[in-house]
DRENKOLDO-581983 format. One record per residue: residue number from 0; residue in three letters; x, y, z of N, C-alpha, C in turn. Coordinates in steps of 0.05 Angstrom, whole numbers, plus 5000, padded with zeros to 4 digits. Each point is the difference from the previous one (the first is absolute). Layout:
! residues N
R  pos  code  n_x  n_y  n_z  ca_x  ca_y  ca_z  c_x  c_y  c_z
R  NUM  ALA  X  Y  Z  X  Y  Z  X  Y  Z
...
//
This chain:
! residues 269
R  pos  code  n_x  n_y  n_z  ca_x  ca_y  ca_z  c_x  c_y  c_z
R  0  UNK  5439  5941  8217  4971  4998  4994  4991  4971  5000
R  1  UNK  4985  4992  5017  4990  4980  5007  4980  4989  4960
R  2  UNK  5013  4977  4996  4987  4991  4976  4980  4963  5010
R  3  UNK  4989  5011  4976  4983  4968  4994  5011  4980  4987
R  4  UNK  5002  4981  5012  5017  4972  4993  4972  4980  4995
R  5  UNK  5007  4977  4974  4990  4977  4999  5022  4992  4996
R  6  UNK  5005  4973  5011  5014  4978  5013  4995  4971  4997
R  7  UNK  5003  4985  4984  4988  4973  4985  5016  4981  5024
R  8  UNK  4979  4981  5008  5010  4976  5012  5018  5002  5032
R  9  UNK  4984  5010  5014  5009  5010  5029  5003  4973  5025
R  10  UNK  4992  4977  4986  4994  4986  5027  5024  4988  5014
R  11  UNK  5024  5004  4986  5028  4985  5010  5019  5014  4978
R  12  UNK  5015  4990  5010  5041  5014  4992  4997  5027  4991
R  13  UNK  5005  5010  4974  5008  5021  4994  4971  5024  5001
R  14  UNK  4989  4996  4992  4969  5007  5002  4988  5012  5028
R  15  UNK  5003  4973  5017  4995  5010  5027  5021  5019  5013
R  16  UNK  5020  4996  4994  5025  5011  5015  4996  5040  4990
R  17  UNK  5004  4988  4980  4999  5034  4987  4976  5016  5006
R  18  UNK  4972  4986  4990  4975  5010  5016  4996  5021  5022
R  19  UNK  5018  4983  5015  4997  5005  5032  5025  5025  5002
R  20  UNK  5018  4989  4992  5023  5031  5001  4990  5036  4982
R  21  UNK  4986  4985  4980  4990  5029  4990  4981  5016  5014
R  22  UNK  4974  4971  5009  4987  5013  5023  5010  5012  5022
R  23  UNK  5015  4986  5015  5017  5016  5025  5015  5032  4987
R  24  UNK  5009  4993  4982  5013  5044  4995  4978  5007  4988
R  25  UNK  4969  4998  5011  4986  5015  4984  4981  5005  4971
R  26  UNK  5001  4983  4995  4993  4998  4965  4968  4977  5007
R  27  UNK  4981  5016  4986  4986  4981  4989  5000  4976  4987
R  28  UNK  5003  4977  5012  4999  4979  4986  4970  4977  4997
R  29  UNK  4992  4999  4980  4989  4976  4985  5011  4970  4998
R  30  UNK  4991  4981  5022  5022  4970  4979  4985  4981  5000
R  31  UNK  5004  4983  4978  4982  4982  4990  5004  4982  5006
R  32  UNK  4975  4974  5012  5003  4981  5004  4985  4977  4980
R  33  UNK  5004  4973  4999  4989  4987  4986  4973  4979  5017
R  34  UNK  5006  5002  5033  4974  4986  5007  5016  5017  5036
R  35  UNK  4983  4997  5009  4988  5010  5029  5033  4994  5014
R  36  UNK  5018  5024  5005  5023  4994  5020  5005  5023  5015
R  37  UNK  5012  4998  5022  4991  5017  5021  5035  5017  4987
R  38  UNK  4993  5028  5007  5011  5020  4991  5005  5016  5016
R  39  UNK  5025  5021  4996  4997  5024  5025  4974  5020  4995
R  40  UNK  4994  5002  5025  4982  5020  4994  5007  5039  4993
R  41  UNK  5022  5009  4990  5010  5011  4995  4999  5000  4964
R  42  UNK  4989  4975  4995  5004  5007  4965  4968  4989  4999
R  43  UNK  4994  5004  4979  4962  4996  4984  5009  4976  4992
R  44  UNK  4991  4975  4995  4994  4981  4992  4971  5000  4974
R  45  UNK  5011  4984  4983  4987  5000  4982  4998  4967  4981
R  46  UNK  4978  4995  4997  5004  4973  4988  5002  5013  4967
R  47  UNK  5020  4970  4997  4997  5006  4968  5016  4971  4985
R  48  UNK  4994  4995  4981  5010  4967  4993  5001  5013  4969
R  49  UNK  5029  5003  4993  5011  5011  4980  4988  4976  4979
R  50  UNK  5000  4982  5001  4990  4983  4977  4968  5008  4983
R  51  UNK  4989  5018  5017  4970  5013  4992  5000  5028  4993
R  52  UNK  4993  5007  4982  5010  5026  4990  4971  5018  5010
R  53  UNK  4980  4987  5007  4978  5022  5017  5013  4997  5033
R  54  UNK  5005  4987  5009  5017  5001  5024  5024  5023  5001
R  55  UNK  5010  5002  4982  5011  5026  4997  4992  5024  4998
R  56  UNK  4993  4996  4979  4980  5025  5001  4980  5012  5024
R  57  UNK  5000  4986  5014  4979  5014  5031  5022  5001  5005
R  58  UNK  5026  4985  5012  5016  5012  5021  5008  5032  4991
R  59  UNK  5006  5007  4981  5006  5025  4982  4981  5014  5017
R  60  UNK  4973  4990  4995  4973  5022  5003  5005  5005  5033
R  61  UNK  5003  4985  5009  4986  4997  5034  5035  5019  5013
R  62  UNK  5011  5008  4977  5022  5018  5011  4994  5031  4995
R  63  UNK  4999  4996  4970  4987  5031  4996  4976  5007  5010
R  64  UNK  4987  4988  5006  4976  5008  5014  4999  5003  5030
R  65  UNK  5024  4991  5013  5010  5016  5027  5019  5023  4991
R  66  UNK  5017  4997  4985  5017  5011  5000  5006  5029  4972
R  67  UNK  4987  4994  4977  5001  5014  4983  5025  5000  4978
R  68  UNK  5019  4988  5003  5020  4990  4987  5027  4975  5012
R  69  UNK  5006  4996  4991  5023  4981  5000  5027  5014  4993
R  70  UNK  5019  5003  5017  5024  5008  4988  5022  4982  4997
R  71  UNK  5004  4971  5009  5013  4985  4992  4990  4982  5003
R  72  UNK  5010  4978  4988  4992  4975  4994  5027  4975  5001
R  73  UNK  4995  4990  5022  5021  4979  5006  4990  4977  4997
R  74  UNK  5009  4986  4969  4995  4977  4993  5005  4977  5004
R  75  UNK  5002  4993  5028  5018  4977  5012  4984  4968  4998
R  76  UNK  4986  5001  4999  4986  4970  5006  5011  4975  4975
R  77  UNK  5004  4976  5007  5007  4989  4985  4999  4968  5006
R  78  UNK  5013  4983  4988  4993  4977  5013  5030  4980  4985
R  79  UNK  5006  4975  5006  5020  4981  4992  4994  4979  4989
R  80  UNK  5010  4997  4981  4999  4963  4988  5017  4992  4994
R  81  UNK  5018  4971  5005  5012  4984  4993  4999  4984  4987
R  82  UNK  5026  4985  4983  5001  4974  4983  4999  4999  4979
R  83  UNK  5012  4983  4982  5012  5004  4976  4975  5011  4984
R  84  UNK  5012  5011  4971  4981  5013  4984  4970  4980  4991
R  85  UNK  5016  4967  4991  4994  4987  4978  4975  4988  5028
R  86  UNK  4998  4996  5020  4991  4982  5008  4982  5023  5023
R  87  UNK  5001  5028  5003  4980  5006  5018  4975  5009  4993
R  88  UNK  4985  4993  5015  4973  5003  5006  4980  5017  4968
R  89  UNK  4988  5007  4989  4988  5025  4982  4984  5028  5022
R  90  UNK  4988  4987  5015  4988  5010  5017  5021  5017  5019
R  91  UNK  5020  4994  5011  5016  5008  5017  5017  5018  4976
R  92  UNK  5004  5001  4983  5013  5012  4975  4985  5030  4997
R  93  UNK  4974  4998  4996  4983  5017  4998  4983  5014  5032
R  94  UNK  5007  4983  5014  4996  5026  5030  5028  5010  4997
R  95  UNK  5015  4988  5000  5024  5016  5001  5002  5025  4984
R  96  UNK  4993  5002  4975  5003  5027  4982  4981  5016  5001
R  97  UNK  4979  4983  5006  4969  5023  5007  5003  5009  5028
R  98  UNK  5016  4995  5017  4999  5012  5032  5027  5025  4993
R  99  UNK  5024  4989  4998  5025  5016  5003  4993  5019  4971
R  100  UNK  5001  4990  4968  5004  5022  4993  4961  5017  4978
R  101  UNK  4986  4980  4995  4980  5008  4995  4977  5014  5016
R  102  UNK  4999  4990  5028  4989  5015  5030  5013  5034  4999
R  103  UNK  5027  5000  5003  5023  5022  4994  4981  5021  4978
R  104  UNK  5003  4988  4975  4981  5013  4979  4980  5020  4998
R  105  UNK  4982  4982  5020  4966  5009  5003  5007  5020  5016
R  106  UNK  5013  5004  5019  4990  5005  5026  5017  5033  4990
R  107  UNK  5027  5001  4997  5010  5021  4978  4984  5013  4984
R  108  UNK  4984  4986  4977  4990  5020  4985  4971  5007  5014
R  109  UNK  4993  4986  5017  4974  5022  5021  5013  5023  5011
R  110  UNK  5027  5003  5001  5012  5016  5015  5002  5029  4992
R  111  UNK  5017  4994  4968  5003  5015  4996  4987  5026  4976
R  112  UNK  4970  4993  5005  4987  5032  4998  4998  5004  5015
R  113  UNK  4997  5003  5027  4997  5007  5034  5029  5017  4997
R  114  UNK  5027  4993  4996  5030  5006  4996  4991  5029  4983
R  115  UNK  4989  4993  4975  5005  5021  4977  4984  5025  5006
R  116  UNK  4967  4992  5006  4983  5020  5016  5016  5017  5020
R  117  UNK  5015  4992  5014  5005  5020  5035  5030  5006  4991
R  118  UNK  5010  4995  4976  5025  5016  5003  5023  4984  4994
R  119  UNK  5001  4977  5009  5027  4980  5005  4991  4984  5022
R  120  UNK  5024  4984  5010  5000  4978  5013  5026  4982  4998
R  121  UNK  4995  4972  5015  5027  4982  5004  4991  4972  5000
R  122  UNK  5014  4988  4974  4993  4972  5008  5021  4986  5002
R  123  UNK  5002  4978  5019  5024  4991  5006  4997  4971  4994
R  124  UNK  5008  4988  4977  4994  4971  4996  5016  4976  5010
R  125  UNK  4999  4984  5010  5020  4978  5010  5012  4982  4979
R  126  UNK  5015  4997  4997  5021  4987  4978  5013  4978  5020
R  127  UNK  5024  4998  4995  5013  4976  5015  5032  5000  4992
R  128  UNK  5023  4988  5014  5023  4984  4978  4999  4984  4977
R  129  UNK  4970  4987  5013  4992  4986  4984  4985  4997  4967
R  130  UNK  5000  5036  5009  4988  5011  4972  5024  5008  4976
R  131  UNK  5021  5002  5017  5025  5008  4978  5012  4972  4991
R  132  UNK  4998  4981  5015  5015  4974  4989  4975  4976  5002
R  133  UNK  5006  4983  4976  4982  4984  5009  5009  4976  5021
R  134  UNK  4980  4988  5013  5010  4984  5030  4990  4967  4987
R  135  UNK  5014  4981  5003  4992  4972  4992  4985  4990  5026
R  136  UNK  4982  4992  4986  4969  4989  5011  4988  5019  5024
R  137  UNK  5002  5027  4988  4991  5021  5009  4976  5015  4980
R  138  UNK  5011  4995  4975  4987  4999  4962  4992  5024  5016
R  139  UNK  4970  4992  4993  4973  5011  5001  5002  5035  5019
R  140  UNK  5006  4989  5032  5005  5024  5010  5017  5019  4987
R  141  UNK  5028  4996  4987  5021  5025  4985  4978  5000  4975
R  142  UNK  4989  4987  4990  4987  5011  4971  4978  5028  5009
R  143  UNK  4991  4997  5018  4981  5009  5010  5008  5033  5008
R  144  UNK  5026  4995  5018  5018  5025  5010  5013  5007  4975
R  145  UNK  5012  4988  4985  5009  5005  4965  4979  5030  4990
R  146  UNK  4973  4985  5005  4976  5011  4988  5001  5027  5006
R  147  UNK  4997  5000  5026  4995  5026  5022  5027  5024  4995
R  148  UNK  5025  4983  4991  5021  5018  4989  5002  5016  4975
R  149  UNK  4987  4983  4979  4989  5019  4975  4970  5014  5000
R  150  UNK  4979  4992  5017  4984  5022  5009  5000  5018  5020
R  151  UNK  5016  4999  5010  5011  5031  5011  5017  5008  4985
R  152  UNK  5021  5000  4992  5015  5022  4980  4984  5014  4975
R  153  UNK  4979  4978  4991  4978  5012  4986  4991  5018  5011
R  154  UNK  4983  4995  5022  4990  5023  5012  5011  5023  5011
R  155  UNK  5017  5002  5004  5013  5014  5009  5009  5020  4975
R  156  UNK  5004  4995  4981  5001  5021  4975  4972  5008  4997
R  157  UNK  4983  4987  4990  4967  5006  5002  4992  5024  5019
R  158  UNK  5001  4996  5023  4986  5023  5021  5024  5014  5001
R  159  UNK  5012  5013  4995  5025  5020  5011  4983  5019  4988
R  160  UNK  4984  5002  4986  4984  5028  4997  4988  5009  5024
R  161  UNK  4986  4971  5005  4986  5018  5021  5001  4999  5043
R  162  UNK  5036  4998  4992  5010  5005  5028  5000  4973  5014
R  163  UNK  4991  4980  4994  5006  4973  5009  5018  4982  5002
R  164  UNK  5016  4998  5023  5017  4988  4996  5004  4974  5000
R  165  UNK  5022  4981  4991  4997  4973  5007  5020  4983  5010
R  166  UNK  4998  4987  5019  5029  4991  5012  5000  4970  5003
R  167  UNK  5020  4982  4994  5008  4973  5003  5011  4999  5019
R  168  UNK  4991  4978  5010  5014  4991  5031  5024  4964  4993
R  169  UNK  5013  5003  5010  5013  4972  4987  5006  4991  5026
R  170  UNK  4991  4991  5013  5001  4978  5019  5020  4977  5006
R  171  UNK  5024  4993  5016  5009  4977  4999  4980  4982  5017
R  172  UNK  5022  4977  5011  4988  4976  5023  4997  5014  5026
R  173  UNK  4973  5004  5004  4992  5009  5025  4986  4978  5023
R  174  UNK  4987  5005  5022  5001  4975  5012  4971  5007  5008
R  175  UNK  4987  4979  4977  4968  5004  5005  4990  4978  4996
R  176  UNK  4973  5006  4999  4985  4970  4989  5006  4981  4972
R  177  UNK  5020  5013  4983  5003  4993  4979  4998  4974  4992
R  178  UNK  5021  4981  5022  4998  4970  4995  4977  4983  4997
R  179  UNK  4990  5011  5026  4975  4991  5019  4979  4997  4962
R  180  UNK  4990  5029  4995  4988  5009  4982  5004  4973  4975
R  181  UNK  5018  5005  4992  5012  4987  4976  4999  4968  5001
R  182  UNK  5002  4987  5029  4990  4978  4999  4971  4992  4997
R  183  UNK  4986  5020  5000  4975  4988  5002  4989  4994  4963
R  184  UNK  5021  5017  4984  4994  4999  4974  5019  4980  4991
R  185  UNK  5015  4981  5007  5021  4985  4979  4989  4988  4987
R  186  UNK  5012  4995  4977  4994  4986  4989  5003  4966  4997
R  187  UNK  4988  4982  4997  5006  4958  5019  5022  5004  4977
R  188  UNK  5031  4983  5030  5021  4998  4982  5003  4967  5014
R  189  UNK  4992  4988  4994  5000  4968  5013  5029  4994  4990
R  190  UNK  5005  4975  5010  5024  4993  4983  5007  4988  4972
R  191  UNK  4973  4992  4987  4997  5001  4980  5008  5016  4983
R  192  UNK  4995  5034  5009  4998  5015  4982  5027  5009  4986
R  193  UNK  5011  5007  4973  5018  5000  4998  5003  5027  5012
R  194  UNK  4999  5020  5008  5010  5019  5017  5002  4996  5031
R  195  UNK  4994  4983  5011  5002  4993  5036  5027  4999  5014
R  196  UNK  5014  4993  4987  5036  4995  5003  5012  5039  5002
R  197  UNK  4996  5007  4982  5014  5032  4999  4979  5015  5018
R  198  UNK  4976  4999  4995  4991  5012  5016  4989  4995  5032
R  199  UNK  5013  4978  5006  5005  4993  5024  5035  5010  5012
R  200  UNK  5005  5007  4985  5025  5010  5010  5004  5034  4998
R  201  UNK  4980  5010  4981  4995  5034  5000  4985  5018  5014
R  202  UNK  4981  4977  5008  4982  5012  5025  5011  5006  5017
R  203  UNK  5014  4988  5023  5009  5007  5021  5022  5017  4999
R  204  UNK  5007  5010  4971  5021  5018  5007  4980  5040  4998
R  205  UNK  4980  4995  4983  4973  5021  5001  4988  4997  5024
R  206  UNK  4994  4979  5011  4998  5013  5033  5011  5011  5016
R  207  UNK  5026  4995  4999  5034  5002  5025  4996  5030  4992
R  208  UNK  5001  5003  4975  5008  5029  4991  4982  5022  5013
R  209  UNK  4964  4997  4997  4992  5007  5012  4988  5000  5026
R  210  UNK  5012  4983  5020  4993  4999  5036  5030  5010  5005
R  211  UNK  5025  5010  4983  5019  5006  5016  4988  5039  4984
R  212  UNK  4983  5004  4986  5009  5022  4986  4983  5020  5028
R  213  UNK  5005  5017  4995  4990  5035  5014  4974  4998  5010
R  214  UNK  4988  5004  5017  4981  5005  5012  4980  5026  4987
R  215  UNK  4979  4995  4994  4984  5016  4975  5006  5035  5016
R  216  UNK  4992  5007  5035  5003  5021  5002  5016  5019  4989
R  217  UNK  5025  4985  4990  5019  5014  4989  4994  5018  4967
R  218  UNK  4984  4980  4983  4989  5015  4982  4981  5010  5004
R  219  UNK  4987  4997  5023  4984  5025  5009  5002  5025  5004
R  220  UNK  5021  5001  5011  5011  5022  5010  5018  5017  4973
R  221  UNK  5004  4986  4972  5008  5019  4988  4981  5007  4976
R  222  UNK  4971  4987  5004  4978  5005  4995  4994  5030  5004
R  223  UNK  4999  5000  5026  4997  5026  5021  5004  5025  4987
R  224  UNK  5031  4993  4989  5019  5019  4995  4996  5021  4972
R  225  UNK  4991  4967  4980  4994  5008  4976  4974  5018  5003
R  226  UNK  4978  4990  5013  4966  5019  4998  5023  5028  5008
R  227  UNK  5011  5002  5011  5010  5030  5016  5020  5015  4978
R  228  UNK  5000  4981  4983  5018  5016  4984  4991  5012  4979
R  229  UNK  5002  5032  4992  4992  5010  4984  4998  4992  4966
R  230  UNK  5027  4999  4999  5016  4986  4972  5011  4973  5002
R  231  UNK  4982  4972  5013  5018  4983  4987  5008  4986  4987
R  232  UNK  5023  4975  4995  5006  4992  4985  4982  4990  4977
R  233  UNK  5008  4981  4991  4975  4985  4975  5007  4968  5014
R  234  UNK  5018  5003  5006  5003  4971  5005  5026  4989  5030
R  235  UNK  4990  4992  5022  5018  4990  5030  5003  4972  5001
R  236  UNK  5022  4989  4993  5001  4974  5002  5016  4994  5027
R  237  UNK  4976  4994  5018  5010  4990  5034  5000  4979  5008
R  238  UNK  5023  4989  4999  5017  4971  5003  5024  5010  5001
R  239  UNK  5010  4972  5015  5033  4996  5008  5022  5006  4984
R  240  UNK  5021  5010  5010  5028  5001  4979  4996  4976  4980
R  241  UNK  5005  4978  5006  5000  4977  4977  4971  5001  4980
R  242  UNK  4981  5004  5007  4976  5004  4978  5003  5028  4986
R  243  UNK  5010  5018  5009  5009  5027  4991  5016  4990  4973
R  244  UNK  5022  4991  5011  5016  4993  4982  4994  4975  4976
R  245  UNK  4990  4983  5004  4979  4984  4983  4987  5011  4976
R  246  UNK  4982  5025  5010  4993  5018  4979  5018  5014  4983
R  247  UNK  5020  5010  5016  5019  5013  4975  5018  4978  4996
R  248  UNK  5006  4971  5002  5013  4981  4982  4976  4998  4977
R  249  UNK  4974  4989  5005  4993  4998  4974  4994  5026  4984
R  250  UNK  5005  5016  4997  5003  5025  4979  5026  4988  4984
R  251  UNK  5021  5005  5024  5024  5003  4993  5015  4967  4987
R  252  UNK  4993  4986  5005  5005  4977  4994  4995  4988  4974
R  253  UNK  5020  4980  4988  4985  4987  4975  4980  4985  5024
R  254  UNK  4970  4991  4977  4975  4986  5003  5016  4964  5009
R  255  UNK  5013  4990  4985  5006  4977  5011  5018  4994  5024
R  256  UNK  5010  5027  5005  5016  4998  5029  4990  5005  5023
R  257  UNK  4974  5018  4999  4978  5013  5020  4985  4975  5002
R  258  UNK  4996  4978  4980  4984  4989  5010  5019  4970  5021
R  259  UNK  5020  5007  4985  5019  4971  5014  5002  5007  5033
R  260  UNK  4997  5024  5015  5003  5014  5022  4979  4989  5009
R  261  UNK  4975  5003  4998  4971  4994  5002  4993  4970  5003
R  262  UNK  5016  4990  4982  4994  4967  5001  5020  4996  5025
R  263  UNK  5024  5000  5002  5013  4998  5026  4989  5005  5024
R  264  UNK  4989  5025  5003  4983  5009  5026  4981  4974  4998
R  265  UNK  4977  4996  4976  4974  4985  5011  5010  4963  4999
R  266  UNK  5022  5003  5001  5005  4971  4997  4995  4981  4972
R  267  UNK  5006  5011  4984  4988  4996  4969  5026  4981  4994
R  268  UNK  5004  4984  4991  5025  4995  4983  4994  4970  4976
//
């Protein structure tokens, strides 16, 4: 049965990729853009700049009013910031939580009386690795995905009355705009600053990781899989053997040994 998709943040990597694959098997798709980018013509384009909560609210409207409901909701849009805690930006602190997890928020709870009205529905929220562990001079972004991890398990007890399901996506290093993105937010690490030394030597290992990681189609494609699936999981964490395993060291790990692993990888010592 051909369903209705909204789709946050379509103009590149995971967003665009998936967009375009749900469109091709068929499915109505909705995807949101934040300013004028050329799109397949196979999916609806829709502006919408999660930081405005009446901007939301029309993209919602200008769906049901083609369409009459929404059956899933793929919460992908998001954005990157770098650089130590003590020394970045306020402003870049606060797009950061009002885009990834307060944008997330709004745009969810327009959703879901549209969800409760027609029966059920699917929202699929984007999380990260980065939401299970925290990442050094990453802060802000894992607090953010942190966030998005205890509001979905919330929710997800909440609506089970009324047939809604909710699914976490956990993401490793994929090979997108991420860097690109993230530089435009650092935070000034001159040489002055007492963080410029470590974090001149942690950066470049958060880039390597992501221009060698997976090409987004690939979580597109098990995007695909999940809309098609009747019953699925609550939670797909799609990344590499070694980030796989990452996650279940820190469960399984004492806290001061998980993190001694972590400092090794980012060059910490």
């Amino acid at each position: 049965m051909k369903k209705i998709i909204l789709i946050t943040g379509i103009s590149s990597g995971f967003g665009k990729q998936t967009s375009e694959l749900l469109a091709a098997k068929g499915q109505t798709v909705y995807g949101t853009v934040r300013r004028d980018t050329e799109v397949s013509s196979l999916v609806n384009s829709i502006k919408l700049d999660l930081t405005n909560i009446d901007s939301i609210r029309q993209a919602v409207q200008t769906v049901l009013q083609k369409e009459g409901r929404i059956d899933i909701l793929i919460n992908n849009a998001g954005m990157h910031t770098g650089g130590p805690i003590e020394t970045s930006p306020l402003e870049n602190i606060e797009l950061q939580m009002d885009t990834n997890f307060m944008g997330m928020v709004h745009l969810t709870r327009e959703i879901l009386p549209v969800m409760r009205k027609q029966g059920g529905g699917t929202i699929i929220n984007f999380s990260s690795i980065g939401g299970l562990m925290g990442l050094p001079f990453q802060a802000f972004y894992s607090a953010g995905k942190f966030a998005i991890e205890g509001f979905s398990e919330a929710l997800r007890m909440e609506v089970k009355q009324f047939n809604i399901k909710v699914v976490l996506i956990n993401p490793g290093d994929f090979h997108t705009n991420n860097s690109a993105n993230r530089r435009n937010y650092l935070a000034p690490t001159d040489i002055n600053e007492p963080y410029h030394e470590q974090f001149t030597k942690t950066l470049p290992v958060i880039e390597k990781d992501e221009s060698n990681g997976w090409e987004p189609v690939v979580l597109a494609r098990k995007i695909v899989k999940i809309v098609d699936c009747k019953n699925p999981r609550q939670r797909y964490i799609i990344a590499s053997f070694e980030q796989k395993l990452a996650v279940v060291l820190k469960y399984i790990l004492p806290g001061k040994w998980f993190r001694k692993i972590l400092e090794d990888h980012y060059k910490i010592h």
